[in-house]
N, C-alpha and C positions, 0 to 999 in steps of 0.2 A: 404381579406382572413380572417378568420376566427382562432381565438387561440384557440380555444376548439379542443378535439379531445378523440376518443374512447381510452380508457384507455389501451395500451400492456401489452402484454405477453411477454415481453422481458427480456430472462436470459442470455444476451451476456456476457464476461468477462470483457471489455473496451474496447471503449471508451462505459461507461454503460447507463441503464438506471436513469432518474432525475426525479423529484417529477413536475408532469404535472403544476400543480401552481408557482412553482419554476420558470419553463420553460416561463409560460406566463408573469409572472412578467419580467424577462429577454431581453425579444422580446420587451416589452414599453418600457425598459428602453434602448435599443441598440436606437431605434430614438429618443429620449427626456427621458434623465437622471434626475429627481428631478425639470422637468421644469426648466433647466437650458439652453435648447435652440437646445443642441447636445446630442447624444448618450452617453453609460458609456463607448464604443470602441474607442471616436473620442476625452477625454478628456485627458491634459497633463498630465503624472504619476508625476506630483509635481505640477501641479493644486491644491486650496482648496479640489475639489473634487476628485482627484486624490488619493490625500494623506488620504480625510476620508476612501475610502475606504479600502485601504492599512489597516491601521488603525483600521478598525471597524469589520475588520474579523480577525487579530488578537487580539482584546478584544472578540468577540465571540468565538473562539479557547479557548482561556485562562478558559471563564468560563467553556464550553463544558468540557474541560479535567483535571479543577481544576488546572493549570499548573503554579506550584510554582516559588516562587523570584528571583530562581535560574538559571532559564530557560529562554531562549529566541525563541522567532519566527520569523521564516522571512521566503520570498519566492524567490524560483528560479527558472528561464525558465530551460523548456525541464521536461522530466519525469526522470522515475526510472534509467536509463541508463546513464546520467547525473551525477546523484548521483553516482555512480559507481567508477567514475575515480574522483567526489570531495571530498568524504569521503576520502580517503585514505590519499588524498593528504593534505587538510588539517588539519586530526587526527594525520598526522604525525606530521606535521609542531609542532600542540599543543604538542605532545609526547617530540620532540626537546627543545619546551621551557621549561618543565616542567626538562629533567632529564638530556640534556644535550646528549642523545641515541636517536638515529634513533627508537629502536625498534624494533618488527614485530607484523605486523597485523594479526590475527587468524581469520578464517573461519569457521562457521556453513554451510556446504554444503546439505541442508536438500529438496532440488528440483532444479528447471532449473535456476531461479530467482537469488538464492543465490549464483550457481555454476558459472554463469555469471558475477555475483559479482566478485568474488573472480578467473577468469578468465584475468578479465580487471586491479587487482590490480596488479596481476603478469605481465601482458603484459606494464606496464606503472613503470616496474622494483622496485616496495616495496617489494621482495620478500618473500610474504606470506606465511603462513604456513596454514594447516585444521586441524582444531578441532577435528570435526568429519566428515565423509564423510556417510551418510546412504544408499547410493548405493553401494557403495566396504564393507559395513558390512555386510547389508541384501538383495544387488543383487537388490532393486529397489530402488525408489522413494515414499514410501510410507509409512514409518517411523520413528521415530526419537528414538535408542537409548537410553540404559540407558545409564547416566552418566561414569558408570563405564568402557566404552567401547570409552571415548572421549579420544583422545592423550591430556591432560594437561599438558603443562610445568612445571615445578618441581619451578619455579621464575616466578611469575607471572608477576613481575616486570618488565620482556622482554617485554611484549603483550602491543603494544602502543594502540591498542580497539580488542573487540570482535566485529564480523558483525553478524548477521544471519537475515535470511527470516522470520515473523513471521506469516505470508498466502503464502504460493507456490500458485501462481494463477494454474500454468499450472496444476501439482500434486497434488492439492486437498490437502496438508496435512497444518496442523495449530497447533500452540507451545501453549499447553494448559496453562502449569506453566512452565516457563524458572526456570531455576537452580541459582537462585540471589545469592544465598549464597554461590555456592562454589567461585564464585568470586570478594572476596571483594576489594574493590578502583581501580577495574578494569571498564575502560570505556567499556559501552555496546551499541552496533549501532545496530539498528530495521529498517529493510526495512516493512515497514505497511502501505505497498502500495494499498494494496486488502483486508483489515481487520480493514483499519482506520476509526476509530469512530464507530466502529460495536460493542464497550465493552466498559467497562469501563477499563482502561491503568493508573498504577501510574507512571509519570511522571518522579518522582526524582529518579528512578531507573535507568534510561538509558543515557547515555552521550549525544546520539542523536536518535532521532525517525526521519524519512523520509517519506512521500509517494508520490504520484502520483497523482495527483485532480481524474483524471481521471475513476475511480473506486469506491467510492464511496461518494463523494463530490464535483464533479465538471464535467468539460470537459478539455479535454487535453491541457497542454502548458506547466503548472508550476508543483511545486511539493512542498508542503507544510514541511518546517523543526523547527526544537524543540528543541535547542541543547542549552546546561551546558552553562553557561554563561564563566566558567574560561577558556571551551576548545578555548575560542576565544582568547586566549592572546598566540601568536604563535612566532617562530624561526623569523628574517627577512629573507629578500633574500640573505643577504651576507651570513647568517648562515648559511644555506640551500646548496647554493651553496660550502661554504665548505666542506660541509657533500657529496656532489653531488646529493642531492635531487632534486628531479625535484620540479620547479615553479609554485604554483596554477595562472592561468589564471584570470586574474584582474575580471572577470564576476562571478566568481565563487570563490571567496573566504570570505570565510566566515566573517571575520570581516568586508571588506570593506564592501560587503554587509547589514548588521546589523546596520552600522553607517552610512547610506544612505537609512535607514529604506524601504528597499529591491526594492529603484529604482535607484540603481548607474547608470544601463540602462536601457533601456525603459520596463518596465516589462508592460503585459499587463493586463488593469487594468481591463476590461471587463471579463477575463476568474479569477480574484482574485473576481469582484465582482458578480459571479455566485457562487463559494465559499460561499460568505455571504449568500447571499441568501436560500443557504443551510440549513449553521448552523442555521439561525433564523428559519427555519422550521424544524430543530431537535428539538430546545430548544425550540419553540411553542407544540412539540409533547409530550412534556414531559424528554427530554433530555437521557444519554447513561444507564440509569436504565431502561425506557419504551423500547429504540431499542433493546434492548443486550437483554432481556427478548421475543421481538418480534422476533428476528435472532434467537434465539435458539428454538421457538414452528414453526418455518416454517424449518430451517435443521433438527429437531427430524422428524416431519412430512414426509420431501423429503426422510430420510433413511429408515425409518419403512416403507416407500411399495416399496422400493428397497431393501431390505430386506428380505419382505415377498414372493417374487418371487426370488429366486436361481438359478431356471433352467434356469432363463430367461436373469437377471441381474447378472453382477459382478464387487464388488466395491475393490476394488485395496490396500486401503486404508486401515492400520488397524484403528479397531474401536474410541482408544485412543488416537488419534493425526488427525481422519476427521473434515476437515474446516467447518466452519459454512459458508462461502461465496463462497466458490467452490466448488459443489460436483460433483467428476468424476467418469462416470463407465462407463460399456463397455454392448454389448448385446453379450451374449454367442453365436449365431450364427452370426457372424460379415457379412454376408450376407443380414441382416435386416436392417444394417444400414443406408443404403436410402430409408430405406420402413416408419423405425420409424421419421426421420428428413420430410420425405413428406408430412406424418400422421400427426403430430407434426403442419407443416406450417396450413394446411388446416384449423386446431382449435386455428389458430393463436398465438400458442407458437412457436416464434421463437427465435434463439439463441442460442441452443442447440449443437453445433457440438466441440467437443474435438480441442483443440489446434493440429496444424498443426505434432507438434512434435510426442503425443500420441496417437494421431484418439480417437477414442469411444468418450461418449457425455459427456457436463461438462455443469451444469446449475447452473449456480452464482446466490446466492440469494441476492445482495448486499441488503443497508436498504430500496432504492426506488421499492422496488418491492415487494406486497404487501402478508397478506398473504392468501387473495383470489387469487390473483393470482398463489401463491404457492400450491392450493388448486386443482385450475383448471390443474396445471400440472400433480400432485400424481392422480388426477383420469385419466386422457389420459395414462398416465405410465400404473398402473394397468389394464386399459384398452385393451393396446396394450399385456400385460403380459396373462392376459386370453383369446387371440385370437392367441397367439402366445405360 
């Protein structure tokens, strides 16, 4: 069989589209890894080659994101949802060593992603608080708030981290400039799940960054984390259990993990080293100056002829806070909607169909998706806009 293949049109949201060279390289190295005899799925994750790889995509990460002394990388099975119930659990624990207080964790509720977040920390009894909520402000999902409209604590000192979203995949909306400065020596946790490596990101601002592989650097399993090096010096279990904190799950905590340089268990090295693979064709590209520069002339391009048609398109979003990697909108007679998704298939754009929660259409432009391809969509769009 043949590794070549006609280049897609694919705007799904995740599990996304990968860079076709990417892919081929991937497949030789799934039955013979560096000529070493077996695949990069079949080698021991503390193997020589196990561990280069481990290894070699966080020194690629490092350079990618410029990510200081201070910071550490590591990986965890499972995606965004994972992180959900670990975050809390071991910001708290850090929060514990540092001041002796449990704390409360604060929420940016700014789409479904974050709301979920901040869902699972109350359910697993951290009793969180919201920041801000943009749907009990502005009635939807589709933008984020002045400052002046956030519930801030009067002692910052309580807030053991901030969480927020900074790509809603489902909502389309994306945190153009976070508010750094109103909160100083305050940890700040980024789910940059659906926006990772699509910019450039200063690192020492945030306590912990998180994403997903799955959207726009890899395929599903792990989820790539970034976190303060101090936050890893945490409460013990006795401590914790004094407090009545619940216990991070030995897989998922953070330090153990970091000091077993992210294989305490079998992580799988095949979906980290599709990760690498990545990054070296970011950093062959020209690295997050060429992309961030490329992601912004293919979303200007997607909104300007959604835009240009009103009667036809509506985009949900206000203008000031629309995602560079998800844009959603709806077709004003909602009756079209399997006319345009049919239309769409035949000119082989596929991927288009809104999240199950919202309906209307959402086409991601992660960075593997080129911006010919971005090119051939805005005219089918138009297309359909003047026949319709």
């Amino acid at each position: 069989m043949s590794l070549d293949r006609e280049e897609p049109n694919y705007y799904g949201a995740g599990p996304a589209l990968l860079p076709t060279s990417v892919l081929q390289q991937a497949a030789k190295d799934l039955i013979n890894f560096q000529n070493i005899g077996i695949g990069a799925g079949e080698i021991s994750h503390r193997s020589k080659a196990g561990v280069s790889i481990i290894d070699q995509t966080k020194e690629q990460l490092t350079k990618l994101l410029d990510i200081p002394e201070t910071h550490e990388v590591f990986f965890l099975q499972g995606g965004g949802t994972t992180g959900f119930s670990s975050i809390v659990a071991n910001l708290t624990a850090s929060h514990i060593k540092k001041t002796g207080k449990i704390g409360t964790p604060y929420y940016i509720i700014d789409g479904t992603w974050s709301k979920k977040a901040y869902e699972e920390a109350e359910r697993l009894g951290y009793n969180p608080k919201i920041l801000v909520d943009t749907k009990k402000i502005d009635g939807k999902f589709g933008t984020i708030p002045s400052i002046d409209k956030w519930d801030i604590p009067s002692n910052l000192n309580e807030i053991s981290f901030i969480y927020y979203c900074d790509n809603e995949t489902v909502n389309g909306v994306e945190f153009r400039n976070f508010p750094f400065d109103k909160f100083p020596n305050v940890e700040l946790v980024s789910d940059m799940s659906s926006n990772f490596l699509s910019k450039k990101v200063d690192v020492s601002k945030y306590g912990l960054i998180f994403a997903g592989a799955q959207k726009n650097v890899g395929i599903a399993g792990i989820s790539i984390y970034i976190i303060k090096k101090s936050l890893l010096e945490q409460a013990n279990v006795e401590e914790l259990k004094k407090l009545n904190v619940p216990i991070v799950p030995i897989a998922f905590h953070y330090p153990t993990v970091v000091k077993n340089d992210s294989a305490y268990n079998t992580i799988p090295t095949f979906t980290v080293h599709i990760v690498n693979l990545v990054l070296k064709n970011l950093i062959e590209k020209g690295g997050l100056n060429v992309q961030e520069e490329e992601n912004i002339i293919k979303s200007n391009m997607l909104y300007d002829i959604l835009d240009k048609y009103p009667n036809v398109y509506k985009l949900p979003v206000s203008k000031d806070v629309r995602s560079r990697m998800n844009i959603v909108f709806t077709i004003k007679d909602g009756s079209l909607d399997n006319e345009f998704l049919s239309e769409a298939e035949k000119k082989n754009l596929s991927g288009l169909k809104g999240h199950r929660s919202v309906g209307g259409m959402r086409a991601s432009l992660y960075n593997a998706v080129t911006i010919k391809s971005t090119k051939l969509l805005c005219e089918f769009i138009e297309e359909f806009a003047k026949t319709h």
